[in-house]
N, C-alpha and C positions, 0 to 999 in steps of 0.2 A: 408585797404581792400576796392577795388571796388564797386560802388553796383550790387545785387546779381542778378545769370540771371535765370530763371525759367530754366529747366531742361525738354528736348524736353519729347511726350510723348513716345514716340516709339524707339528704337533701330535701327540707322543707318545700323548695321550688323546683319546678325542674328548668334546665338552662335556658331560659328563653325571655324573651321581657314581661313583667308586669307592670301593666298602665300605672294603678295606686303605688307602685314603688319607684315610678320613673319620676313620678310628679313630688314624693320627697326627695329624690336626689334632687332635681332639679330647683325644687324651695330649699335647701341645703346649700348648694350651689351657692344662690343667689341671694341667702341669707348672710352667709359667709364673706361673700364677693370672691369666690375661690374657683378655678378652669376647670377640676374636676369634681364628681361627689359620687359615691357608690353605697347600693342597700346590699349588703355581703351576706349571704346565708353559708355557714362552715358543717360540714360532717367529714364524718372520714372519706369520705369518698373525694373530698374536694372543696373547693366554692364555686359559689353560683355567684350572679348577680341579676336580679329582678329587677333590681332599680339601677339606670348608672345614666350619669351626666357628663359631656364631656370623656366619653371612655373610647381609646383609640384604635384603630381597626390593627391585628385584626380581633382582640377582644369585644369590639364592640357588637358583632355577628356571631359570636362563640358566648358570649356573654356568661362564659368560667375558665379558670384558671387552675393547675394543682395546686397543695398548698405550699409546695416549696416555695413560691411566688405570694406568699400572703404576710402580710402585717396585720392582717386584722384576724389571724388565727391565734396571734396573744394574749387579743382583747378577749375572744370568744374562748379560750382556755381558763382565761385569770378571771375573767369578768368584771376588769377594771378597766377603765379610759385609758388610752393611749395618747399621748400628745407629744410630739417629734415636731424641734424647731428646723433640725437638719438631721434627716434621718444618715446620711453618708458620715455625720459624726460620732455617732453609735454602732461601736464595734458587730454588738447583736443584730443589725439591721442593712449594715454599710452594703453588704453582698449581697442584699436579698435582690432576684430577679426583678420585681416589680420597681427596684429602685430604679434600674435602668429603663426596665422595659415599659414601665408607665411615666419616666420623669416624675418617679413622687419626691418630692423633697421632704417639705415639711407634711406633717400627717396628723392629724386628731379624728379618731376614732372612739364611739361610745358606742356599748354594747345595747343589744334588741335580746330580750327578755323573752322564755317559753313559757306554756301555761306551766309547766313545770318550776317554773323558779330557776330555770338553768337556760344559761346563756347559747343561744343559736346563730348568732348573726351580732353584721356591727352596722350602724351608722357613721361611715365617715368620711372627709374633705380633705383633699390630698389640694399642693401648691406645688408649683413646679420651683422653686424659690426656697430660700430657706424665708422662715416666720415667725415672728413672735404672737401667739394666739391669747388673744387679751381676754380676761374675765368672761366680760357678760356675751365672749363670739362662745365660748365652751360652754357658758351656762343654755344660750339659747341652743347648741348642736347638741346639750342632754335635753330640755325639752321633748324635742323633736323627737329624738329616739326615744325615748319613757313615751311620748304618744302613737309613734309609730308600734312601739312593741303592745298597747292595746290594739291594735290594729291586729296586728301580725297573728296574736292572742287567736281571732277570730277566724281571722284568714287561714290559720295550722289545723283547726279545729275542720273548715272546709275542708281543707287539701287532705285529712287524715280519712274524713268520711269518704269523700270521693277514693282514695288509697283502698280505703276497707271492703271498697263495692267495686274497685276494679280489680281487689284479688279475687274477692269473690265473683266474680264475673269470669275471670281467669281460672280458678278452679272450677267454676261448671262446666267450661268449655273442656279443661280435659276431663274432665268426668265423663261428659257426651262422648268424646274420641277413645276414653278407652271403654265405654259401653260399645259404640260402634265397633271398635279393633274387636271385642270380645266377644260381639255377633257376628262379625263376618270369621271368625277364628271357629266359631260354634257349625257357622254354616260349611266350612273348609273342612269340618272335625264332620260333620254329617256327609260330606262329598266322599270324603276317606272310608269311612264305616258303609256308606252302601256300594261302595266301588271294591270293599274286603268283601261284604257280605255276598255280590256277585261273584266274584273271583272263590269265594269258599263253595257256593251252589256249583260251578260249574266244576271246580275240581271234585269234587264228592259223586256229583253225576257222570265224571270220564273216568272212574276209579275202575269198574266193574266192564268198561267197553271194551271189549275184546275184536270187532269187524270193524271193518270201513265205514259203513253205512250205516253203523249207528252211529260212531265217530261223528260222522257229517251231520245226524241227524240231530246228536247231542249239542254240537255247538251249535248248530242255528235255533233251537230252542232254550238254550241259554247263552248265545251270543247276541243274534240278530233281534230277538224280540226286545228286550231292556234297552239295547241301545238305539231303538224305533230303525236299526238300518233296512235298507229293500235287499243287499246282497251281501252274501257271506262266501267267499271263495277259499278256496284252500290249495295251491299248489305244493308238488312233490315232483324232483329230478334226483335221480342216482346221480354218485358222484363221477364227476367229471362226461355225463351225458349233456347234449348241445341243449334238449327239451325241456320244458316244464310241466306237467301235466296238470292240469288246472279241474278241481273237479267246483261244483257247488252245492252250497249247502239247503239250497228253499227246499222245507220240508213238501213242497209238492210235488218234489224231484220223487220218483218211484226208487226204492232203494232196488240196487244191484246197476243202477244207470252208470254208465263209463263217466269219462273225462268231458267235462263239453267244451274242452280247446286245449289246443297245444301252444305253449308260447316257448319263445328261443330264448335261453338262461341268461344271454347276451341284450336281448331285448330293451324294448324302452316302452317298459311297463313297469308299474308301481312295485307290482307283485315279483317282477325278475327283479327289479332293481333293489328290493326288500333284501332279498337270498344275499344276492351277490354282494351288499354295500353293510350288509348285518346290522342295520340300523333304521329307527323306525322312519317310512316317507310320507311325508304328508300332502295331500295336493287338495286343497282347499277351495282355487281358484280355477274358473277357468284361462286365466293368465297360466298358472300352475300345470295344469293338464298339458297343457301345447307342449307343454318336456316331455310328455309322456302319449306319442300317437296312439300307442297300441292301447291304451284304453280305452279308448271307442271302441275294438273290437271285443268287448266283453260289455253283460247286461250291467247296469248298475254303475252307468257312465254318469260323473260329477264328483261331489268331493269324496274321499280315500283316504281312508287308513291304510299303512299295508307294512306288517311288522316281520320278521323275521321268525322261525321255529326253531329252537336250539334242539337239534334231537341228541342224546347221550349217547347212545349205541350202536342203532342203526346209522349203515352206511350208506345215508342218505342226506338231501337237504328242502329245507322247507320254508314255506311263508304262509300269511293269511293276510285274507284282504276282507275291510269292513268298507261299505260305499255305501251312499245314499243318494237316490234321484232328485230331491230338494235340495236347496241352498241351506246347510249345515255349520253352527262355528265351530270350528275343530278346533276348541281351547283344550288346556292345560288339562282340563279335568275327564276328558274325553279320551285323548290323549296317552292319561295314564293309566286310563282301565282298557284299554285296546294292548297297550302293551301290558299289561300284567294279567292280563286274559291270556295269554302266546304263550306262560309258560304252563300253566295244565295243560291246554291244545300241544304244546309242543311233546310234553311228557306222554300222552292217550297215543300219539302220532307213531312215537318212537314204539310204544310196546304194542300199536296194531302190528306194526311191519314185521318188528320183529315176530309176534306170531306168527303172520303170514309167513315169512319168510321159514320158520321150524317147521310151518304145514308141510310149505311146497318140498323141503329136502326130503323129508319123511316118502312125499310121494315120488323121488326120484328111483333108479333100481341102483342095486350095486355096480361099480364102474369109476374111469373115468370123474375126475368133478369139472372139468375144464367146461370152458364157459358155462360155470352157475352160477353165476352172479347176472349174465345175461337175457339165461332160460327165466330167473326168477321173475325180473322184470318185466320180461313179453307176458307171461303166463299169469303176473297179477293183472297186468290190464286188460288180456284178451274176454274175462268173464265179464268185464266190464264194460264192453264195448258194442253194440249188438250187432250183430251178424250184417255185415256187408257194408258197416260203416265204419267212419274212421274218423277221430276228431280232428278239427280245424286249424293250419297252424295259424298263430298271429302273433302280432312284432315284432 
């Protein structure tokens, strides 16, 4: 026996028939006078068969086998002929799957030659029978394969080009997909950085707010205007009060204007249901709204943001509501600067009150504090309210 040749790693063919190798199994076959004949391609990966005559289902639709099932993996190792009068009388063969599971008996197998000089494949003629294979039946089944492997020669040389331009065809495509992943990753990197660089403006500009009215006036000039919304609302309820006080923020509101509605904390509004549920609501649709009636009774009826105010100190609670009278996609990205806008608004929120609230004790006299926490509350909204009016409830 020869020494042995490593076993390519890849499959010359891939499993499925080829015409020009069907048509030597078949002049093998019929050369021979033998039931079956097969074009064997061997790598590690397996065998194929491109050519096969006579090959039984359900190989003949799978058209490859592992090689645990191969005789012709000897030939394509040693790169010498095979020839088995009975293969079930050789110890090294008697087991082998394909003896059963193809009825090979007898076997003569000749190797198919690479451009390389190293063996890929075999030519060979299986009998179901045991057989004595006479001279000139083995001289013409080497033929066959010595012309078949010029063949094959040209055919590997195809199959290698075609290979080389379908990886490379393969690797532009992900080359495009991580160019694409790395624009849309650039344009998500650009959505981040102007949704920081908004959130940095506004906190910087609520640093120095010390009244209400600028508070309002501050975030609708760096709330409402970048996110194109028509309304910017802000409600505030003491704790454990049934109300909401709802004021807004259009800078063409005159500053010192009161609340322009009262809604109940309980409500089925965006903005109570903000406070109460601490998490942000979205209402995108008008399918969406129908949960929420009392939205209609405020301006800037359609879709809604309406996120919670975390206040630290003051004993109070809070939301904000972003809306727009157009049809809006409240994506992801919207989304996230609505809420990471709420924690400067929330923080400006907490240190107005609490001023307010160090103003008004200041102006109390000595005495008594009982109900201060109640006087506080009438007495911030009454400047705010003008004379002889009262805001609206709704929801």
């Amino acid at each position: 026996m020869s020494a042995a040749y490593e076993l390519p790693t890849w499959a010359v063919l891939p499993a499925r028939a080829d015409a020009a190798s069907d048509r030597l199994a078949r002049s093998a076959a019929e050369a021979l006078r033998v039931p079956r004949a097969l074009v064997v391609l061997v790598s590690k990966a397996g065998q194929v068969f491109p050519g096969a005559f006579g090959l039984p289902e359900p190989w003949a639709s799978r058209r490859s086998m592992p090689l645990s099932h191969s005789m012709s993996k000897w030939v394509a190792t040693s790169g010498s002929p095979l020839v088995l009068r009975d293969a079930r009388e050789h110890a090294e063969f008697a087991t082998d799957p394909s003896v059963q599971e193809l009825d090979a008996v007898a076997y003569a197998g000749m190797p198919l030659w690479g451009v390389h000089g190293q063996p890929i494949g075999v030519l060979c003629v299986i009998d179901t029978s045991p057989r004595d294979w006479t001279e000139p039946e083995l001289a013409t089944l080497h033929r066959m394969a010595d012309d078949s492997s010029r063949q094959l020669r040209f055919r590997v040389i195809e199959l290698a080009e075609q290979e080389a331009h379908a990886v490379a065809v393969r690797d532009d495509s992900a080359a495009q997909s991580a160019a694409e992943a790395a624009r849309a990753a650039f344009v998500l990197a650009e959505a981040d950085a102007d949704r920081a660089r908004v959130v940095a403006r506004l906190s910087t500009a609520l640093l120095p707010t010390e009244t209400f009215p600028d508070l309002l006036h501050t975030v609708d000039r760096l709330v409402r205007s970048p996110l194109g919304a028509t309304t910017v609302l802000l409600g505030v309820a003491e704790v454990g009060a049934p109300e909401l006080q709802v004021w807004s923020t259009a800078a063409r509101a005159p500053r010192g204007t009161g609340p322009v509605a009262c809604l109940r904390v309980d409500g089925a509004h965006p903005l109570s249901a903000a406070m109460r549920e601490r998490h942000l609501v979205v209402v995108a649709t008008p399918e969406e709204a129908r949960a929420f009636p009392g939205l209609l009774e405020l301006p800037g009826a359609g879709p809604v943001l309406a996120v919670h105010l975390a206040l630290g100190q003051h004993h109070s609670d809070a939301a904000l509501l972003v809306g727009w009278r157009q049809p809006r996609q409240l994506d992801a990205p919207v989304r996230a600067v609505v809420t990471d806008l709420a924690r400067p608004v929330g923080h400006a929120l907490d240190r107005v009150l609490l001023r307010d609230q160090r103003l008004r004790l200041a102006e109390l006299p000595p005495g008594p504090s009982q109900g201060l926490t109640r006087g506080l509350s009438d007495r911030r909204r009454t400047p705010r309210t003008r004379p002889g009016s009262r805001p609206a409830a709704a929801g």
